[in-house]
C-alpha positions in Angstrom: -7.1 24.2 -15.5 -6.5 22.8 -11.8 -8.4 19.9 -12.4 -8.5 17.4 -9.5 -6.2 19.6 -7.8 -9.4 22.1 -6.9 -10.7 19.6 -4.6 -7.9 19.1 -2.6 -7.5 23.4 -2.1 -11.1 23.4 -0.6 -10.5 20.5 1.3 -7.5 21.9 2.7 -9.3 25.2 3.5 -11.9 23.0 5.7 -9.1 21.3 7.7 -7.7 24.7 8.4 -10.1 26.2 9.3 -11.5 23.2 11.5 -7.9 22.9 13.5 -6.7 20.4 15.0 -6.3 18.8 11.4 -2.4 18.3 9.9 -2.9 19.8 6.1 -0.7 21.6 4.0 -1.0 25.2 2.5 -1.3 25.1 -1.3 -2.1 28.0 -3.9 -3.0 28.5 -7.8 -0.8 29.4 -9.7 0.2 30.0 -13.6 3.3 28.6 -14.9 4.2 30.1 -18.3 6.7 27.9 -20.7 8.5 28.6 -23.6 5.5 26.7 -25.9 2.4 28.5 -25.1 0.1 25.6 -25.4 1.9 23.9 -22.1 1.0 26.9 -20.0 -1.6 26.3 -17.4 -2.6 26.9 -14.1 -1.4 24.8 -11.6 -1.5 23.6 -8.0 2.2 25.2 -5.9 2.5 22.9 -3.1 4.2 24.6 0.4 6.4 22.9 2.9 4.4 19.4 3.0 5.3 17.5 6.5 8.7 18.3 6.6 11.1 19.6 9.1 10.2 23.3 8.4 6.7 22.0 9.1 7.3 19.6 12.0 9.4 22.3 13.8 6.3 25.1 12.9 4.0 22.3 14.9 5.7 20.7 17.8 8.3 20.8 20.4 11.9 19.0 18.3 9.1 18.2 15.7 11.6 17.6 12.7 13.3 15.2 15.3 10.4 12.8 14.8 10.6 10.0 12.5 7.4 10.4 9.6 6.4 7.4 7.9 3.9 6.9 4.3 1.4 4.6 4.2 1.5 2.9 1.3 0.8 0.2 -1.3 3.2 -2.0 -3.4 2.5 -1.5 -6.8 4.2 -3.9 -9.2 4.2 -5.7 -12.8 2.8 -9.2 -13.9 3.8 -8.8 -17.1 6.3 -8.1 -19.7 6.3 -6.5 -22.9 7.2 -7.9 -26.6 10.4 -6.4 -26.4 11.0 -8.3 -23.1 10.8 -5.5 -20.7 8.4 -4.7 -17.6 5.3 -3.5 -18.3 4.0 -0.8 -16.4 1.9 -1.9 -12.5 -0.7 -4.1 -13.3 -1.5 -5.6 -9.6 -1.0 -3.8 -5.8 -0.2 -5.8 -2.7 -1.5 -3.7 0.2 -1.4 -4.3 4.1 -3.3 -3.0 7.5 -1.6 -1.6 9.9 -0.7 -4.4 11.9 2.2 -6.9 13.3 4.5 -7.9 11.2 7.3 -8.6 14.3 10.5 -7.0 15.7 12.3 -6.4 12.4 11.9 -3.5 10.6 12.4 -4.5 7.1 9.5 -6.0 7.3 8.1 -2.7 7.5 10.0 -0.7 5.1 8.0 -1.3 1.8 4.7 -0.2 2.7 6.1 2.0 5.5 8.2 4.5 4.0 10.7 6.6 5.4 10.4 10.3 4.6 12.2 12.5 7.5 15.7 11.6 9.2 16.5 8.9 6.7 19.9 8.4 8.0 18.5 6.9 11.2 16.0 4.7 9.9 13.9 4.3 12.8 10.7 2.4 12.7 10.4 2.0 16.3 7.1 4.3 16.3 5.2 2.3 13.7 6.1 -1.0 14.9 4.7 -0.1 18.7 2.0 1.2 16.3 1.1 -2.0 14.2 1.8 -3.9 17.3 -0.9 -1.9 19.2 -3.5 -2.2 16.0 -3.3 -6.1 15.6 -4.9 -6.3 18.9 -7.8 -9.1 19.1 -9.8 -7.7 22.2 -11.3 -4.4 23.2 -9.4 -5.1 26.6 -6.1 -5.3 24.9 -7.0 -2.2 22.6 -8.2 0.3 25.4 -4.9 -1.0 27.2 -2.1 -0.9 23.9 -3.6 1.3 21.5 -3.9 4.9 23.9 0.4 3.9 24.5 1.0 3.9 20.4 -1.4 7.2 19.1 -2.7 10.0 20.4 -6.3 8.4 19.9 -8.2 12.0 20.3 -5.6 13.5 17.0 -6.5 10.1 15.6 -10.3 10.6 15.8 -10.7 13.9 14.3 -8.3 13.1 11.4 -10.4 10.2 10.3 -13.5 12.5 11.0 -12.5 15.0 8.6 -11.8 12.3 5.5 -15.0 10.7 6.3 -16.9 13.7 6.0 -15.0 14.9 2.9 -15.7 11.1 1.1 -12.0 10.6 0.3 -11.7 7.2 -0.8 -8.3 6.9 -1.4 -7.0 6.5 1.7 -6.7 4.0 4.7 -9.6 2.8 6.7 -11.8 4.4 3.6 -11.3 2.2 0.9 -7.4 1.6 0.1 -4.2 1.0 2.8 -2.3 4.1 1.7 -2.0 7.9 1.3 -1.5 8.4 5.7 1.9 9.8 6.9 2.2 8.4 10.0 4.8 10.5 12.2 6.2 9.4 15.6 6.0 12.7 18.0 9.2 13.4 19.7 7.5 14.3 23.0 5.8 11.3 24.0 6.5 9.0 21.0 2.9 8.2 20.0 2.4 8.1 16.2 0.0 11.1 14.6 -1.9 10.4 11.2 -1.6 13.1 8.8 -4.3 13.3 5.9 -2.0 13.1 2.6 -3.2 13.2 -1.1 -6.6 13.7 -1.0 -7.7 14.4 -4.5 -9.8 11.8 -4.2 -12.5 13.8 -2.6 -16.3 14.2 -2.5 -16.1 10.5 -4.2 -18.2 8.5 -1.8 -22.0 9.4 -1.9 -23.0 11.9 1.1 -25.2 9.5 2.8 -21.8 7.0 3.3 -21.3 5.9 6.5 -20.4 8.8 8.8 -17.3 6.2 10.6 -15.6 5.5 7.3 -15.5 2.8 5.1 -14.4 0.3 7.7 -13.1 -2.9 7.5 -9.4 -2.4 9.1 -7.7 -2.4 12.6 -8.6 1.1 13.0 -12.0 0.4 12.2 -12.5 -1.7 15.2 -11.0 0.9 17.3 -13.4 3.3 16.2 -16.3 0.8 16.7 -15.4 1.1 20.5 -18.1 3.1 22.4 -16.0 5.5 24.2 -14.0 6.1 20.8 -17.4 6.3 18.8 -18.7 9.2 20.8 -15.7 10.8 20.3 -15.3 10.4 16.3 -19.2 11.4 16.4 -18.4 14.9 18.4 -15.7 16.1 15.8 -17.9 15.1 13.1 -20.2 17.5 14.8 -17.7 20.0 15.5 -16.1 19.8 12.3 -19.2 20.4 10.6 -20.2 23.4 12.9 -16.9 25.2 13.0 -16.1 24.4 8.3 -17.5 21.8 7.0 -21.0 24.2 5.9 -21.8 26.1 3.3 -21.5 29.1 5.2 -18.4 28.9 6.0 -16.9 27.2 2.9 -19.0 29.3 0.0 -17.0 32.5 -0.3 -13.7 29.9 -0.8 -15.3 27.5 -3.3 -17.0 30.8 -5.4 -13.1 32.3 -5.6 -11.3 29.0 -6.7 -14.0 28.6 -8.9 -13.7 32.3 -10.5 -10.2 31.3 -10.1 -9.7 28.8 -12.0 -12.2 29.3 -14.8 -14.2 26.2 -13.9 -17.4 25.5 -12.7 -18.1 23.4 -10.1 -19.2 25.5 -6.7 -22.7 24.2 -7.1 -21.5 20.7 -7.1 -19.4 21.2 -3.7 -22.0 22.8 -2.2 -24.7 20.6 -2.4 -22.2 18.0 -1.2 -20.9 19.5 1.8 -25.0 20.4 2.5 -26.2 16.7 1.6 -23.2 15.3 3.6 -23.4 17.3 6.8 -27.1 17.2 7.3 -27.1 13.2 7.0 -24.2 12.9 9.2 -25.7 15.5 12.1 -29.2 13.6 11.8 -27.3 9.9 12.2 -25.1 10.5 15.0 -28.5 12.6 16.8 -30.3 9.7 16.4 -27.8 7.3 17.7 -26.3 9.5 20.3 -29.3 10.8 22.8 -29.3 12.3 26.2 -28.8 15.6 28.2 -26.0 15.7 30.2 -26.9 15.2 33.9 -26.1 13.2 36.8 -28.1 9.5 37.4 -25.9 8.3 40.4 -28.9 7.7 42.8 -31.3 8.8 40.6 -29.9 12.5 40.8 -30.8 12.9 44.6 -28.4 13.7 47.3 -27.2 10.6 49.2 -24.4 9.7 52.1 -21.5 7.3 51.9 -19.2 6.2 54.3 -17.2 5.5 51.4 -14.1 8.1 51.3 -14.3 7.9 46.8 -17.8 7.3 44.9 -18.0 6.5 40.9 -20.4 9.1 40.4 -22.5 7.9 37.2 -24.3 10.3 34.2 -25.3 10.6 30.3 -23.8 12.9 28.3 -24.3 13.8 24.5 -22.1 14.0 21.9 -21.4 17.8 22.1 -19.5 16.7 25.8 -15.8 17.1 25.3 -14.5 17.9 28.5 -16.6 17.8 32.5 -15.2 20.0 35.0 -15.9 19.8 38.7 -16.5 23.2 39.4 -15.7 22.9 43.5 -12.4 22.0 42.6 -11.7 23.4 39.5 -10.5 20.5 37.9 -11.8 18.5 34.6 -12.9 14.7 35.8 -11.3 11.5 34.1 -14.2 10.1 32.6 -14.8 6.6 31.6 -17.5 5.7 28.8 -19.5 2.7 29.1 -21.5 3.3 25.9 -22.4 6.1 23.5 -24.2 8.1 26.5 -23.0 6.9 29.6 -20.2 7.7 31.8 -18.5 7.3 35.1 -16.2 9.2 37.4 -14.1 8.5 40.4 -15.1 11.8 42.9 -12.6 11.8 46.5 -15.0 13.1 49.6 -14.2 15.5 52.6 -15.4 13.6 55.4 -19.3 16.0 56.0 -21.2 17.4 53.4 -19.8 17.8 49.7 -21.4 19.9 47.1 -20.2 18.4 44.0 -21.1 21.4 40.8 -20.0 19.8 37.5 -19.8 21.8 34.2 -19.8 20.2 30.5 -18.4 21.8 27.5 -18.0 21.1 24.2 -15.7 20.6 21.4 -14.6 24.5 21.2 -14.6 25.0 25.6 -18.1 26.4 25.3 -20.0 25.7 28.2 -23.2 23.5 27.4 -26.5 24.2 28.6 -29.7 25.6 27.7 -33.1 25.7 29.0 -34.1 22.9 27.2 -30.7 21.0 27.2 -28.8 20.9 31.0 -24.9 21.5 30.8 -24.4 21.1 34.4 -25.8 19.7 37.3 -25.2 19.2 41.0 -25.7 16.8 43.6 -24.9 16.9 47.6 -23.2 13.2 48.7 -22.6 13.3 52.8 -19.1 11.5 53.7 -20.0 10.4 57.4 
């Protein structure tokens, strides 16, 4: 039988079919020995994050340097015969500053790709960036050291699927961290993630906490954000829609039976995380700037001001075609800088959500408009 495995072949099936989510592509199959009673199914991994998958992913991708996250597991103690014994105590670490030298790095940052150049220039901007003290310095270092949206629905995904075996969720380990040749920010990658559907559905929908991340996450702008690919994630694979037909054939697969107890994890899971982040997250996307009435400036820029839900990925301007720079104040509220024509300017603006839908209904506004006179 697959054992563990299992979990981590539907939870790769959700991240793929989510997207946006680094994952592997694993299979079942049956390895026959020469003793008969060692035969068994098994779990055949793929190409894991190396350079035939970086290259598969991004621009140079096996150019960039990946990293694993990990503990130090050692021995306290020796045997009668005055050898080791095996671990029996784990020194772990956040991701944080630990100065200029990278051997100060290398034990719980491991090199996996590129070896030969042994650069830890990525993940020392990185723990540079994370042992920031204020929100000021985080919105200002952080954003320069990941790509914080990548970062967001990575850490989305494991805290829907209860991993606990994994950083900011329980333990400082199981992440390969890899530094993207294109801009040099760091990407997390979800890695070993048996470990699933362990925390109890109603867990807290941002993770386990406690770590540098952790207080990133807590930011408001970066809250809404981890809230909207919850949302998505759940929507678009993490359902029992979507992930029944998979869990019935590993299970007929495999000989084992366990659907049922998926299921109703993913159900109980999803439906407390889409109730939390609705109550905490309320509000129609419109415009408030002047109580949503037309208004003149002699100002040549305004900071137009709105709410927004969670479902709000993107706002366009649709007179100009372009999607605004927001800026998030809290879980609801944001602000724009708009440039005027001197006279009359109709500003339209769009929202869409997490898959470039545009929002609206009757009973939920996606868009709205207001008229500001330049004079």
């Amino acid at each position: 039988k697959v054992g563990a495995g299992v979990n981590e072949l539907i939870i790769n099936q959700i991240a793929q079919r989510a997207g946006g989510i680094p994952t592997t592509y694993e299979d079942v199959i049956f390895v026959e020995t020469p003793r008969p009673q060692e035969s068994s199914l098994a779990q055949l991994r793929t190409a894991r994050y190396g350079a035939d998958y970086l290259d598969g992913q991004y621009e140079n991708g096996a150019q960039g340097a990946t990293h694993k996250f990990e503990l130090i597991y050692y021995p306290t103690t020796v045997r009668a015969d005055g050898f080791k014994s095996p671990y029996s105590a784990v020194q772990g670490i956040d991701v944080q500053n630990m100065g200029e030298d990278k051997e100060a790095y290398r034990f719980n940052f491991i090199p996996t790709n590129n070896r030969d150049r042994d650069d830890f220039t990525g993940v020392i901007r990185l723990g540079e960036a994370f042992s920031s003290s204020t929100d000021t310095e985080r919105r200002e270092k952080i954003p320069e050291a990941i790509d914080v949206d990548q970062w967001m629905r990575a850490f989305a995904f494991q805290s829907l699927i209860g991993v606990a075996d994994t950083y900011n969720m329980g333990l400082a380990h199981n992440l390969v961290l890899y530094t993207r040749p294109s801009d040099g920010r760091v990407l997390a990658f979800p890695w070993d993630l048996d470990h699933g559907f362990f925390y109890t559905p109603t867990a807290n929908p941002l993770g386990a906490g406690g770590t540098n991340l952790g207080s990133f996450i807590n930011m408001p702008e970066n809250r809404r954000l981890f809230y909207g690919h919850l949302d998505d994630i759940i929507k678009t694979a993490f359902n029992t829609t979507d992930m029944a037909p998979w869990i019935a054939h590993l299970n007929d697969l495999t000989e084992n039976n366990y659907d049922q107890r998926f299921l109703n994890y993913i159900e109980r899971r999803g439906s407390h995380v889409q109730s939390d982040i609705r109550r905490k997250v309320r509000g129609n996307f419109q415009i408030t700037s002047n109580g949503d009435n037309n208004f003149e400036t002699e100002m040549p820029t305004i900071t137009l001001e709105g709410t927004g839900g969670f479902e709000v990925r993107k706002v366009f301007n649709e007179t100009s075609g372009r999607a605004l720079n927001l800026t998030w104040t809290d879980l609801n509220v944001w602000q724009a800088e708009i440039p005027l024509a001197l006279g009359e300017n109709v500003i339209v603006l769009q929202a869409v959500d997490f898959q470039g839908n545009d929002l609206g209904t009757i009973f939920s506004p996606g868009g709205d408009t207001i008229k500001v006179s330049h004079t």
